[in-house]
PyMOL CGO cylinders between C-alpha atoms (Angstrom):
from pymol import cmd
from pymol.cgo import CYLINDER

trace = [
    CYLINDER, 0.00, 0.00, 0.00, 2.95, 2.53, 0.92, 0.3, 1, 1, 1, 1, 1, 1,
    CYLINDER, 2.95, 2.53, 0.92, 4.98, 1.22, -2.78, 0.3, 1, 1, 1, 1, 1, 1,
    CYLINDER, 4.98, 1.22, -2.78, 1.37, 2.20, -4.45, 0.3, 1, 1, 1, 1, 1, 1,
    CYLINDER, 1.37, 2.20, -4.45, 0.95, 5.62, -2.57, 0.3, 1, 1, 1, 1, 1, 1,
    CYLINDER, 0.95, 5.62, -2.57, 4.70, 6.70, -3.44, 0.3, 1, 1, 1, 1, 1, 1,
    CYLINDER, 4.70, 6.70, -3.44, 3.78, 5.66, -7.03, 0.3, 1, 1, 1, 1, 1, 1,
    CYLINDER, 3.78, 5.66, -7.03, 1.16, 8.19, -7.37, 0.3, 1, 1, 1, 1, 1, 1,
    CYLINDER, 1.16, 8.19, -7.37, 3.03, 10.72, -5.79, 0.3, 1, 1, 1, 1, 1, 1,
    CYLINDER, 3.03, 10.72, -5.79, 5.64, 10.42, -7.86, 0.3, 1, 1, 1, 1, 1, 1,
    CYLINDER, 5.64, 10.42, -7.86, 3.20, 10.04, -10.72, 0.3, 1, 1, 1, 1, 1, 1,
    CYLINDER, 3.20, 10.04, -10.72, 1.26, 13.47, -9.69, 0.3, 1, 1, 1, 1, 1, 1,
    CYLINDER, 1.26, 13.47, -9.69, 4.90, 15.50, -8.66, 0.3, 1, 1, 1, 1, 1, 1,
    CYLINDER, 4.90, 15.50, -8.66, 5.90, 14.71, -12.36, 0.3, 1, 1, 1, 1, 1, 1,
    CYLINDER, 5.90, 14.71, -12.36, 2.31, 15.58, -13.79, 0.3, 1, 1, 1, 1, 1, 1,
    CYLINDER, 2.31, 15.58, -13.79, 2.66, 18.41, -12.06, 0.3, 1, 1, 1, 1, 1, 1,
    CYLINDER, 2.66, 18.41, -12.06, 5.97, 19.39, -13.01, 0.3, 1, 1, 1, 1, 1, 1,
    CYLINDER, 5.97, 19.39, -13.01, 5.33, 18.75, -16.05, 0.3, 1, 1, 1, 1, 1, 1,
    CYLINDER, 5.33, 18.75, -16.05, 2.49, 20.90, -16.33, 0.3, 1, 1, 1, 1, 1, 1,
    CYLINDER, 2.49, 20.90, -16.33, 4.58, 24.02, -14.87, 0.3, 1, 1, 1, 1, 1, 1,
    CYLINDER, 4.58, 24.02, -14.87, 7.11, 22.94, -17.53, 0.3, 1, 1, 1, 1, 1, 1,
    CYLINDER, 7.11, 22.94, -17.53, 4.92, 23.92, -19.93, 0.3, 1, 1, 1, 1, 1, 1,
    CYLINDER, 4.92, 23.92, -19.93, 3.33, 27.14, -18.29, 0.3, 1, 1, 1, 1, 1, 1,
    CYLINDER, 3.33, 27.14, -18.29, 7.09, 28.54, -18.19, 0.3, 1, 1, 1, 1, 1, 1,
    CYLINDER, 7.09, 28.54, -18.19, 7.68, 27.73, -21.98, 0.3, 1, 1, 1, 1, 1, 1,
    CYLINDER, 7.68, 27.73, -21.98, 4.30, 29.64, -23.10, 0.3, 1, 1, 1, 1, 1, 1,
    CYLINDER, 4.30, 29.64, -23.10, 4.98, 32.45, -20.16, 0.3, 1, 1, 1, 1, 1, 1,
    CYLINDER, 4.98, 32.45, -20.16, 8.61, 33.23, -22.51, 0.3, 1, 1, 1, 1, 1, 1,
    CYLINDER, 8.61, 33.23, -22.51, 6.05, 33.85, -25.70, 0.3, 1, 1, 1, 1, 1, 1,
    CYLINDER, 6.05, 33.85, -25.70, 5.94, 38.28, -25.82, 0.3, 1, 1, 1, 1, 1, 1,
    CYLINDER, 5.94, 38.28, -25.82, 2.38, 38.67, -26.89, 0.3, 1, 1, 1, 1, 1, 1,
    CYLINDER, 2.38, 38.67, -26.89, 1.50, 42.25, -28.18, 0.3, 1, 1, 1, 1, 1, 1,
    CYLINDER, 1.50, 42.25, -28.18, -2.00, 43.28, -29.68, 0.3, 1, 1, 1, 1, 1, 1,
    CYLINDER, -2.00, 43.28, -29.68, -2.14, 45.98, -31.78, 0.3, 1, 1, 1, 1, 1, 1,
    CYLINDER, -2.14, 45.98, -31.78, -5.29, 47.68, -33.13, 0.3, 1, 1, 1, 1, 1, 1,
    CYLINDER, -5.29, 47.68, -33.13, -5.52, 49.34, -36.62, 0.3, 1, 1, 1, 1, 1, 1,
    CYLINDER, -5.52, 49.34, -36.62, -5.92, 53.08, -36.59, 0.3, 1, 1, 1, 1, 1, 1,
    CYLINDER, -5.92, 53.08, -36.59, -8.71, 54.67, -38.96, 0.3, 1, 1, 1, 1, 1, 1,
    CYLINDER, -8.71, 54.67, -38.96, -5.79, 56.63, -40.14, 0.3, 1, 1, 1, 1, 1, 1,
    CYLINDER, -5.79, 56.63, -40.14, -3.51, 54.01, -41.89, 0.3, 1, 1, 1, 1, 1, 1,
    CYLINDER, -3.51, 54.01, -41.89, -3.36, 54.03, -45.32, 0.3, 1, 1, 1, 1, 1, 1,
    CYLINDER, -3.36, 54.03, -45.32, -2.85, 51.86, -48.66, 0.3, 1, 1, 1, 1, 1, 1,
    CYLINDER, -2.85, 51.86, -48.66, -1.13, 52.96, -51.63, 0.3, 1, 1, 1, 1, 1, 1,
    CYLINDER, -1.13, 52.96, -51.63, -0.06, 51.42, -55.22, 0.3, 1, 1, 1, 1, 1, 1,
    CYLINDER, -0.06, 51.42, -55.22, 3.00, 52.99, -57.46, 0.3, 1, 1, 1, 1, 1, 1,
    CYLINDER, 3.00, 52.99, -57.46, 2.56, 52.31, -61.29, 0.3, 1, 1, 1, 1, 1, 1,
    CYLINDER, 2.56, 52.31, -61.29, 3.51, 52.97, -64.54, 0.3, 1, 1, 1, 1, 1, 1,
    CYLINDER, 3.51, 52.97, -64.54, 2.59, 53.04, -68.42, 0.3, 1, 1, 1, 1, 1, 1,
    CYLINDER, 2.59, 53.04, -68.42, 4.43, 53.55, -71.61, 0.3, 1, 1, 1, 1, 1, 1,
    CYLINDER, 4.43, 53.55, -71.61, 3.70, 57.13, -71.34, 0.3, 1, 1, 1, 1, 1, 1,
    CYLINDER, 3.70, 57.13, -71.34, 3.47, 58.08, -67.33, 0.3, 1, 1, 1, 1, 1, 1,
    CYLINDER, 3.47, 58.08, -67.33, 3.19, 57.01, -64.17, 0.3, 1, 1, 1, 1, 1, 1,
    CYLINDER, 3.19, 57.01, -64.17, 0.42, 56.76, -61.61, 0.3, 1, 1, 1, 1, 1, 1,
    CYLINDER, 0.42, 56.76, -61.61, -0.35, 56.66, -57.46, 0.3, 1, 1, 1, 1, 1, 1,
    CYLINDER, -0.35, 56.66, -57.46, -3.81, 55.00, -56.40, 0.3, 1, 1, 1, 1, 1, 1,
    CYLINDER, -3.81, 55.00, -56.40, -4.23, 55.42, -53.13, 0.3, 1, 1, 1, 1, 1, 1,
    CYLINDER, -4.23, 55.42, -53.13, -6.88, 54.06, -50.28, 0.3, 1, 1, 1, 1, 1, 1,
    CYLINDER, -6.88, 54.06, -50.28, -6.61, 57.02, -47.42, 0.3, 1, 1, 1, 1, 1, 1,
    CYLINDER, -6.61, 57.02, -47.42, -7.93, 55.00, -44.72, 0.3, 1, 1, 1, 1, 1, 1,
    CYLINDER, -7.93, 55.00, -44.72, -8.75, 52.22, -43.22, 0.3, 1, 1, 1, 1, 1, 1,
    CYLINDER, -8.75, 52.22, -43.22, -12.56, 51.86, -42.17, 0.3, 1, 1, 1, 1, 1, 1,
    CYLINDER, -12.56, 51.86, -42.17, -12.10, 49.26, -39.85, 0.3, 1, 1, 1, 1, 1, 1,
    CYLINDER, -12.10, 49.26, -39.85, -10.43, 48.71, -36.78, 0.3, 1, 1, 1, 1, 1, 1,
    CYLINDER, -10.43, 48.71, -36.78, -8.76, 45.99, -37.45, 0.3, 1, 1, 1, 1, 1, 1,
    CYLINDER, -8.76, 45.99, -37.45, -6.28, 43.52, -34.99, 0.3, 1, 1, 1, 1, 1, 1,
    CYLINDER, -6.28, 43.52, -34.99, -2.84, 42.51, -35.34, 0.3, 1, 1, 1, 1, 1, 1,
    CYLINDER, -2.84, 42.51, -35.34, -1.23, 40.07, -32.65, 0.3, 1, 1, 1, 1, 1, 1,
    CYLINDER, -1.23, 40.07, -32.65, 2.46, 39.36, -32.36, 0.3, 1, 1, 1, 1, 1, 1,
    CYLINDER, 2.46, 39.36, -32.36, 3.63, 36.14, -30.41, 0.3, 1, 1, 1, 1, 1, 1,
    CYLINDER, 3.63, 36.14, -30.41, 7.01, 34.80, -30.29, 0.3, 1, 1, 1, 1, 1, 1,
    CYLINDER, 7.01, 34.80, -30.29, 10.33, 34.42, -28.16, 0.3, 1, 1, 1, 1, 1, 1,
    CYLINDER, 10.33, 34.42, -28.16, 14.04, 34.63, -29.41, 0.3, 1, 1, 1, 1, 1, 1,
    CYLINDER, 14.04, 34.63, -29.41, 13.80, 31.30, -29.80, 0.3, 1, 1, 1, 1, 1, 1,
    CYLINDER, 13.80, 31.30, -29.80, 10.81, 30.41, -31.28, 0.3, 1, 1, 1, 1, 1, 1,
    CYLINDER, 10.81, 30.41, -31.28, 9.72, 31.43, -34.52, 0.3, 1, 1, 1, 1, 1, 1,
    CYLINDER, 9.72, 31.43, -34.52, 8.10, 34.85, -34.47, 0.3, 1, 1, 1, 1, 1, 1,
    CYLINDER, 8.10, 34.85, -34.47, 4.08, 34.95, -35.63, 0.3, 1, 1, 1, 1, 1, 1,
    CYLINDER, 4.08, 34.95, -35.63, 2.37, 38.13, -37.07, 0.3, 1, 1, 1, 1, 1, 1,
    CYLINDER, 2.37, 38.13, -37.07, -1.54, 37.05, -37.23, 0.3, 1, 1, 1, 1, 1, 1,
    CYLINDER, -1.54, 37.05, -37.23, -4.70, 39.22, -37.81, 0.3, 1, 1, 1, 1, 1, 1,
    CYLINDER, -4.70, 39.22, -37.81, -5.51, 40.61, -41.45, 0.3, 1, 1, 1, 1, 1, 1,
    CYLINDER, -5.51, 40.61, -41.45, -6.59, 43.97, -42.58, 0.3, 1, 1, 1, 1, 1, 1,
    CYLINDER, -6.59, 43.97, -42.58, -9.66, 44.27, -45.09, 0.3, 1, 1, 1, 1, 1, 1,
    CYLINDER, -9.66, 44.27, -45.09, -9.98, 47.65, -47.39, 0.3, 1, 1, 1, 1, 1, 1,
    CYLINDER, -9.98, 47.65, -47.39, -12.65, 48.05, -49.91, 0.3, 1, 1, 1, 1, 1, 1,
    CYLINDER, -12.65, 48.05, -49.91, -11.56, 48.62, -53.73, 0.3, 1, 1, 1, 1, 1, 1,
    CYLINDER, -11.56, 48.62, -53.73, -14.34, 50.78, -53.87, 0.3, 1, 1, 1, 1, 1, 1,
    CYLINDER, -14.34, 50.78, -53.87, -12.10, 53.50, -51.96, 0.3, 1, 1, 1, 1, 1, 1,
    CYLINDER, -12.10, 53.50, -51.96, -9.34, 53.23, -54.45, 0.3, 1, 1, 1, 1, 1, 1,
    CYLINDER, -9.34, 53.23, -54.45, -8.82, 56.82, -55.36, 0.3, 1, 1, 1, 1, 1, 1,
    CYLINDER, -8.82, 56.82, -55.36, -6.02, 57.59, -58.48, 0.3, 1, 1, 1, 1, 1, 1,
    CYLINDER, -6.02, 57.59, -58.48, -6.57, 61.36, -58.81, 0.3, 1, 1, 1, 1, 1, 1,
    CYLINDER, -6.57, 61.36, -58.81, -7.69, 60.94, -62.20, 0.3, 1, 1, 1, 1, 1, 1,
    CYLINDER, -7.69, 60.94, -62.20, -11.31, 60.18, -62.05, 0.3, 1, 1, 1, 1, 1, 1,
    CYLINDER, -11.31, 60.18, -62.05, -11.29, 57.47, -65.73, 0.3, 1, 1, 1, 1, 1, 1,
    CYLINDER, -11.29, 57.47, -65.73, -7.82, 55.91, -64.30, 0.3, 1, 1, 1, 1, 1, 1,
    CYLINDER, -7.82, 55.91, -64.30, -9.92, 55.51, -60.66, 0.3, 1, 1, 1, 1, 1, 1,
    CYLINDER, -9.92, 55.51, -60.66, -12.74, 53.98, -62.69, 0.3, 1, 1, 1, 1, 1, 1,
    CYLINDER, -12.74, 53.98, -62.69, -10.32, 51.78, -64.70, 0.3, 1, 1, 1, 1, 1, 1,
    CYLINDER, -10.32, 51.78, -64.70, -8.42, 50.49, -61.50, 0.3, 1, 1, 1, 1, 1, 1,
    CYLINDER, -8.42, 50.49, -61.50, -11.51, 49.59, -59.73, 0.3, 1, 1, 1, 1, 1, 1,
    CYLINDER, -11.51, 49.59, -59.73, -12.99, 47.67, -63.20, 0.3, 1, 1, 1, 1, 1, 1,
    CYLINDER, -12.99, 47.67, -63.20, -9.74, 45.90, -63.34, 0.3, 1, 1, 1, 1, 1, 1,
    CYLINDER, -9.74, 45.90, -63.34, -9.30, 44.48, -60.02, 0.3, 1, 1, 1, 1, 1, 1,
    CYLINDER, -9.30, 44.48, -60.02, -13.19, 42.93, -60.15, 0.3, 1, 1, 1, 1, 1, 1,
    CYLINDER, -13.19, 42.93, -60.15, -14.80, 45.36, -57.55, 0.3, 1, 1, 1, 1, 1, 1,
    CYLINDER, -14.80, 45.36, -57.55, -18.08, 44.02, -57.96, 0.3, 1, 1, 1, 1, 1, 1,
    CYLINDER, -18.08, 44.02, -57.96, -17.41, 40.37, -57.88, 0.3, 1, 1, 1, 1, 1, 1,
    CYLINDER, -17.41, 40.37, -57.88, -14.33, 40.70, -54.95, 0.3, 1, 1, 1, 1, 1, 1,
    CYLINDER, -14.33, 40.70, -54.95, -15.69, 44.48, -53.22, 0.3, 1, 1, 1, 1, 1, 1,
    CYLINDER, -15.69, 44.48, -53.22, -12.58, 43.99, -50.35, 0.3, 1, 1, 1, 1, 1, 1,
    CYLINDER, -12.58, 43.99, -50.35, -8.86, 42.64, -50.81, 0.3, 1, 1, 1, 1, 1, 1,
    CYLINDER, -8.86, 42.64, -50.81, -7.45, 41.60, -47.76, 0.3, 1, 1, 1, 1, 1, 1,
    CYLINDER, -7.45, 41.60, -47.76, -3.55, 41.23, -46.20, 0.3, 1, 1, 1, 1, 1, 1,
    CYLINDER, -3.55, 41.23, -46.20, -3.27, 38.77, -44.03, 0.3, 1, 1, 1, 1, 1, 1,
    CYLINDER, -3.27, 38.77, -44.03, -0.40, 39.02, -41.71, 0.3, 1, 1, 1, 1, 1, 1,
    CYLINDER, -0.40, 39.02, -41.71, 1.86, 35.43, -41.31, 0.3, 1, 1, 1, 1, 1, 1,
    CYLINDER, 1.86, 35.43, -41.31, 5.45, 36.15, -39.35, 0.3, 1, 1, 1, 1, 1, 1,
    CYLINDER, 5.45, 36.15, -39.35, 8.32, 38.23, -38.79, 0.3, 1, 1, 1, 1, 1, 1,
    CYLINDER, 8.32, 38.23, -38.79, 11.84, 37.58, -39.14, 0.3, 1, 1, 1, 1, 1, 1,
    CYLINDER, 11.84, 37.58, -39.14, 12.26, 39.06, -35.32, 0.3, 1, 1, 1, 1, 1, 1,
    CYLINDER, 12.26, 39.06, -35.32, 10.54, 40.45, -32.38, 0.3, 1, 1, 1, 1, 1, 1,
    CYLINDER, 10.54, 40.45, -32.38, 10.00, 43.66, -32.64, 0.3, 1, 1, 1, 1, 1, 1,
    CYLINDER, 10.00, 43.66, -32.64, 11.89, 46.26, -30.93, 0.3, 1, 1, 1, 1, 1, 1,
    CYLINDER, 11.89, 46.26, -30.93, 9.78, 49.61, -30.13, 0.3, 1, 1, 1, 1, 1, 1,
    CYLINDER, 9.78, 49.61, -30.13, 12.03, 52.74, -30.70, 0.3, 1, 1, 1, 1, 1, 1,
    CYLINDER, 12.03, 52.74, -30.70, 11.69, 55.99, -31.98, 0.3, 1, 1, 1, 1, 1, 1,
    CYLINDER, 11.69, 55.99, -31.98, 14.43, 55.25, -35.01, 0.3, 1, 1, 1, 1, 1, 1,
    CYLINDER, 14.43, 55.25, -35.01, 12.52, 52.71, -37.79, 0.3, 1, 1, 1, 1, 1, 1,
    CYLINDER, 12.52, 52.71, -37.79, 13.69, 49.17, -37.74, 0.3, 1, 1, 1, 1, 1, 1,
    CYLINDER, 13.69, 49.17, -37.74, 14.35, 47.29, -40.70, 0.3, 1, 1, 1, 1, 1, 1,
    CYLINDER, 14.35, 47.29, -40.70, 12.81, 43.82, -41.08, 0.3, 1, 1, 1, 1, 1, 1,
    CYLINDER, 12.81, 43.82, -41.08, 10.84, 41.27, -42.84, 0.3, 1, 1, 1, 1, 1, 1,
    CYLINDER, 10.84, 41.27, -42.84, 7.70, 39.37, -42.86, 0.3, 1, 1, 1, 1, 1, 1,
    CYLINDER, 7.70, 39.37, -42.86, 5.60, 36.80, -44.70, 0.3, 1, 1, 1, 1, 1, 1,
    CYLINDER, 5.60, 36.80, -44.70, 1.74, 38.04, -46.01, 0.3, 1, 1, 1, 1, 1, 1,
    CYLINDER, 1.74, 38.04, -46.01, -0.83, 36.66, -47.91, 0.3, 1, 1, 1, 1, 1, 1,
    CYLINDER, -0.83, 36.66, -47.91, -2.10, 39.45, -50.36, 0.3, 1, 1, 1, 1, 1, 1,
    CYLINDER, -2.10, 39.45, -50.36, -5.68, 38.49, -51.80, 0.3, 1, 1, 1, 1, 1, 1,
    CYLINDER, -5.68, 38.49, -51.80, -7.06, 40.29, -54.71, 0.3, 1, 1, 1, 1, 1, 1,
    CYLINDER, -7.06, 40.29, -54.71, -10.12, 39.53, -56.95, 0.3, 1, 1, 1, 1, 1, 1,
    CYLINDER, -10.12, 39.53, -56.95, -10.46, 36.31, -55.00, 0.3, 1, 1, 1, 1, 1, 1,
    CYLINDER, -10.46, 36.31, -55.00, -6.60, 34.89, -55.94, 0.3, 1, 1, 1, 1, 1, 1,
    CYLINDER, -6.60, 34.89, -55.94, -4.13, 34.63, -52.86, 0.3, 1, 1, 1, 1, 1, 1,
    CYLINDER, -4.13, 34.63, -52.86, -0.27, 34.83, -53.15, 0.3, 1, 1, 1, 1, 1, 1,
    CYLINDER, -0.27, 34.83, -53.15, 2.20, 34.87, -50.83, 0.3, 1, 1, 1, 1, 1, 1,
    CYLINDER, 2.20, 34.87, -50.83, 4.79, 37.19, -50.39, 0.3, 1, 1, 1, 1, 1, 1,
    CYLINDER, 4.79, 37.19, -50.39, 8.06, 38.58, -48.43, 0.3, 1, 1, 1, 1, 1, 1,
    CYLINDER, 8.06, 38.58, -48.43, 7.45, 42.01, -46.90, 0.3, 1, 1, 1, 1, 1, 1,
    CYLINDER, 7.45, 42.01, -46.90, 10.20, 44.69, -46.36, 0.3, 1, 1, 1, 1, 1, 1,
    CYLINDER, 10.20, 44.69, -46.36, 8.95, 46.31, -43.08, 0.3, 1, 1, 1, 1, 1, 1,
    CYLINDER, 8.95, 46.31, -43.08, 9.79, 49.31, -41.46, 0.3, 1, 1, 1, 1, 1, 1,
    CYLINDER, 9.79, 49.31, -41.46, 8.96, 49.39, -37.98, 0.3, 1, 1, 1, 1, 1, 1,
    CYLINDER, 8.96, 49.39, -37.98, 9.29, 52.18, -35.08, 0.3, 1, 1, 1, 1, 1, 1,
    CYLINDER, 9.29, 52.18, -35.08, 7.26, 53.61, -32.50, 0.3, 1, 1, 1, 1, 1, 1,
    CYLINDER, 7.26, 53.61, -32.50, 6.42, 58.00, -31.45, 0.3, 1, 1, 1, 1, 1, 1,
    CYLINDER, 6.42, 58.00, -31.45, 6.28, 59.41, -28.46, 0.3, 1, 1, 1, 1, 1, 1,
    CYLINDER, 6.28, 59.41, -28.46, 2.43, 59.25, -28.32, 0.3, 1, 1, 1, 1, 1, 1,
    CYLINDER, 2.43, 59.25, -28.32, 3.07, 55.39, -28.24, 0.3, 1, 1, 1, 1, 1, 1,
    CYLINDER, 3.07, 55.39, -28.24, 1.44, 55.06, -31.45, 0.3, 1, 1, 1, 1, 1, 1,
    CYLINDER, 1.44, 55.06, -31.45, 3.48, 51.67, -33.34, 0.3, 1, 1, 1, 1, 1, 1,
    CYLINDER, 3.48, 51.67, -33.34, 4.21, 52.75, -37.00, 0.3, 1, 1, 1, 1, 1, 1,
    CYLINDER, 4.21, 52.75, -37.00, 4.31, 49.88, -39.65, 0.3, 1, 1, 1, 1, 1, 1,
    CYLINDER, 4.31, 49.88, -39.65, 5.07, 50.57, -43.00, 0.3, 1, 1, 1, 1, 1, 1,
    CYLINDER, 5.07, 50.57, -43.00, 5.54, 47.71, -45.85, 0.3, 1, 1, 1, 1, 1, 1,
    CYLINDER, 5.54, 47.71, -45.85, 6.73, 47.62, -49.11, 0.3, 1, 1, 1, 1, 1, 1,
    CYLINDER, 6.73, 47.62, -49.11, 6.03, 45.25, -51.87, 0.3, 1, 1, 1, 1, 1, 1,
    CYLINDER, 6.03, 45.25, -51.87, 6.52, 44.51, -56.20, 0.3, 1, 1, 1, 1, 1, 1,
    CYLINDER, 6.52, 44.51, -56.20, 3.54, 42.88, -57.23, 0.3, 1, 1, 1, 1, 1, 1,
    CYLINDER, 3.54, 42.88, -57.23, 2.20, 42.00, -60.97, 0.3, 1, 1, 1, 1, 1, 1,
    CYLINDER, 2.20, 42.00, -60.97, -1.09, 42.09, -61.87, 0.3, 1, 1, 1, 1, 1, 1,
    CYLINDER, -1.09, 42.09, -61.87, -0.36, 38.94, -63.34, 0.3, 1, 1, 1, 1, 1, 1,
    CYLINDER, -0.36, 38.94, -63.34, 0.01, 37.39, -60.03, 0.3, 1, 1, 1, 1, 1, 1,
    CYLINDER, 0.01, 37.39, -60.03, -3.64, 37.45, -59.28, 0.3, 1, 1, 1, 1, 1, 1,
    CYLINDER, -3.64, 37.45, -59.28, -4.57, 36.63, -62.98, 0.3, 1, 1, 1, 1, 1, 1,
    CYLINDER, -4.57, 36.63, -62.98, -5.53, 40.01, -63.67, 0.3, 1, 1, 1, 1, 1, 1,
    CYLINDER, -5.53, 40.01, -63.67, -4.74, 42.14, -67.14, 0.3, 1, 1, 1, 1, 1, 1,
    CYLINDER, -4.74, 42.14, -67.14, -3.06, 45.41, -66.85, 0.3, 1, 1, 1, 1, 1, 1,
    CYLINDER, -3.06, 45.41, -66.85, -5.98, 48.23, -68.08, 0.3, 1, 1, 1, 1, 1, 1,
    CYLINDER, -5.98, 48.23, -68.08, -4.89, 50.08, -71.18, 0.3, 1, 1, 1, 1, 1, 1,
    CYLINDER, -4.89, 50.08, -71.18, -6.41, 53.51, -72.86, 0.3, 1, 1, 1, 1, 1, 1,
    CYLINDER, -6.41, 53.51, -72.86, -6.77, 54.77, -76.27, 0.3, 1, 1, 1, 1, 1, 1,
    CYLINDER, -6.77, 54.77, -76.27, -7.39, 51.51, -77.48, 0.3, 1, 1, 1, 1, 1, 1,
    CYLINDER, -7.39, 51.51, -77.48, -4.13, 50.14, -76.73, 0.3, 1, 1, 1, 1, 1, 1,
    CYLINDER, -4.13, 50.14, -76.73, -1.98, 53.05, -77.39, 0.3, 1, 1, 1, 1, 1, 1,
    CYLINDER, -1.98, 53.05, -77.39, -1.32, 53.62, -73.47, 0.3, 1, 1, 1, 1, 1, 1,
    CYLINDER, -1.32, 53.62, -73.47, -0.16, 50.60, -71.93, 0.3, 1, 1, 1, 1, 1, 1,
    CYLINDER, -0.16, 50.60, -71.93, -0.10, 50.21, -67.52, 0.3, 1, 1, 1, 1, 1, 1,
    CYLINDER, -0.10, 50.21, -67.52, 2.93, 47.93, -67.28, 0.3, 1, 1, 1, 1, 1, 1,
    CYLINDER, 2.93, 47.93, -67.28, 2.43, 44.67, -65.84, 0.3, 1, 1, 1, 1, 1, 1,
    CYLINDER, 2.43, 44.67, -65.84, 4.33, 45.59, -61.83, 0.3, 1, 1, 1, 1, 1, 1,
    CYLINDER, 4.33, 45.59, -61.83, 3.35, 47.52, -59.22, 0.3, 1, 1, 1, 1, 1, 1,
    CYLINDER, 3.35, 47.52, -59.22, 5.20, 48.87, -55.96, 0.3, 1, 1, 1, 1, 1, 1,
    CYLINDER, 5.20, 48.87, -55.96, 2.43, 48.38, -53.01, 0.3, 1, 1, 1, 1, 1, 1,
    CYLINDER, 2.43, 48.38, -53.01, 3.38, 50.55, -49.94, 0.3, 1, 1, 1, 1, 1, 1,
    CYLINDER, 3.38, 50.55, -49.94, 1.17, 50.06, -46.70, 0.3, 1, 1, 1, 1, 1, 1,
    CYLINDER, 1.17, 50.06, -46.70, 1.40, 52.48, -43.66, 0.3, 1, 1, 1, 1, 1, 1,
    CYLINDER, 1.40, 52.48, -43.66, -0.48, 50.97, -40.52, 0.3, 1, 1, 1, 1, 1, 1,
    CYLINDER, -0.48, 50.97, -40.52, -0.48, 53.38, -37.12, 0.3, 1, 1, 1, 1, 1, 1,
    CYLINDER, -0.48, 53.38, -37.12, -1.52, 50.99, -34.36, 0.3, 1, 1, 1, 1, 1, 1,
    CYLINDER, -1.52, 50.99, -34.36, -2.29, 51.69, -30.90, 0.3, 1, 1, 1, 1, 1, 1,
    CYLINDER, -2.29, 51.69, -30.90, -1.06, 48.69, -28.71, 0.3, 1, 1, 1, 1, 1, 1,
    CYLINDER, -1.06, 48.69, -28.71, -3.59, 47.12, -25.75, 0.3, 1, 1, 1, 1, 1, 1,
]
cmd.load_cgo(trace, "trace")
């Protein structure tokens, strides 16, 4: 009877330890939650044969979440996605707006979406913009790619975290075909530069 009870104690001090084991490990994760601001912004950097062109989206109309979890050594997650409506797609030039908007499908796919995957590090909150990467999912007109981000990251004195990313895509990526004018005489060539500019407040 006293061989059986040490058994289980042993059993339980191990399931126990165990169990703190673990509780340690996650407690080493840095979790930070950062919410969208109204005030972040979207823009695309083109060209044609003849010019070139900035489409912009001036805000964000949702407040949107972005949580970062990760330890130095574990790999580093970026989750949460941020949703912005092609329909707010604004190029300055009101038949180049139109022409954007007709191109990228608005009616059938009204919202393209970048979902947020990982960093390359934990980020480090100073005033002076830190330079690294990250993995996203862009979806547009209802085709997903995935891509490497160049990220600048840095936070103001106000405590507001400044994330700004910079990306080559081709229209061809999402199966789409560049829009051209005069029947074909102005050509938009087949890459863009996509620049994102989140301010996020952290919880």
């Amino acid at each position: 009877m006293q061989f059986k009870n040490s058994l289980s104690g042993i059993l339980l001090l191990l399931t126990i330890s165990g169990f703190t084991l673990k509780t340690n490990e996650g407690m080493n994760a840095v979790i930070k939650r950062w919410v969208v601001s109204q005030t972040s912004n979207l823009s695309v950097n083109g060209s044609t044969n003849v010019n070139k062109f900035t489409c912009v989206i001036p805000a964000c109309p949702l407040q949107d979440t972005l949580t970062v979890t990760g330890s130095a050594e574990q790999a580093v997650v970026l989750s949460g996605r941020i949703k912005l409506p092609v329909s707010s797609f604004d190029c300055h030039i009101s038949p180049m707006t139109r022409q954007l908007r007709e191109t990228l499908k608005e009616k059938q796919f009204p919202v393209l979406y970048i979902r947020f995957l990982s960093l390359s590090q934990l980020p480090v909150m100073t005033a002076a913009p830190a330079e690294i990467t990250g993995l996203v999912d862009i979806e547009i007109a209802g085709i997903s790619k995935r891509f490497e981000v160049a990220y600048q990251l840095s936070q103001d004195a106000q405590q507001i975290v400044h994330l700004r990313g910079t990306r080559v895509v081709n229209f061809s990526d999402f199966n789409l075909i560049p829009p051209t004018k005069l029947g074909g005489m102005i050509k938009t060539r087949d890459a863009l530069s996509v620049d994102f500019q989140l301010n996020m407040k952290e919880l």
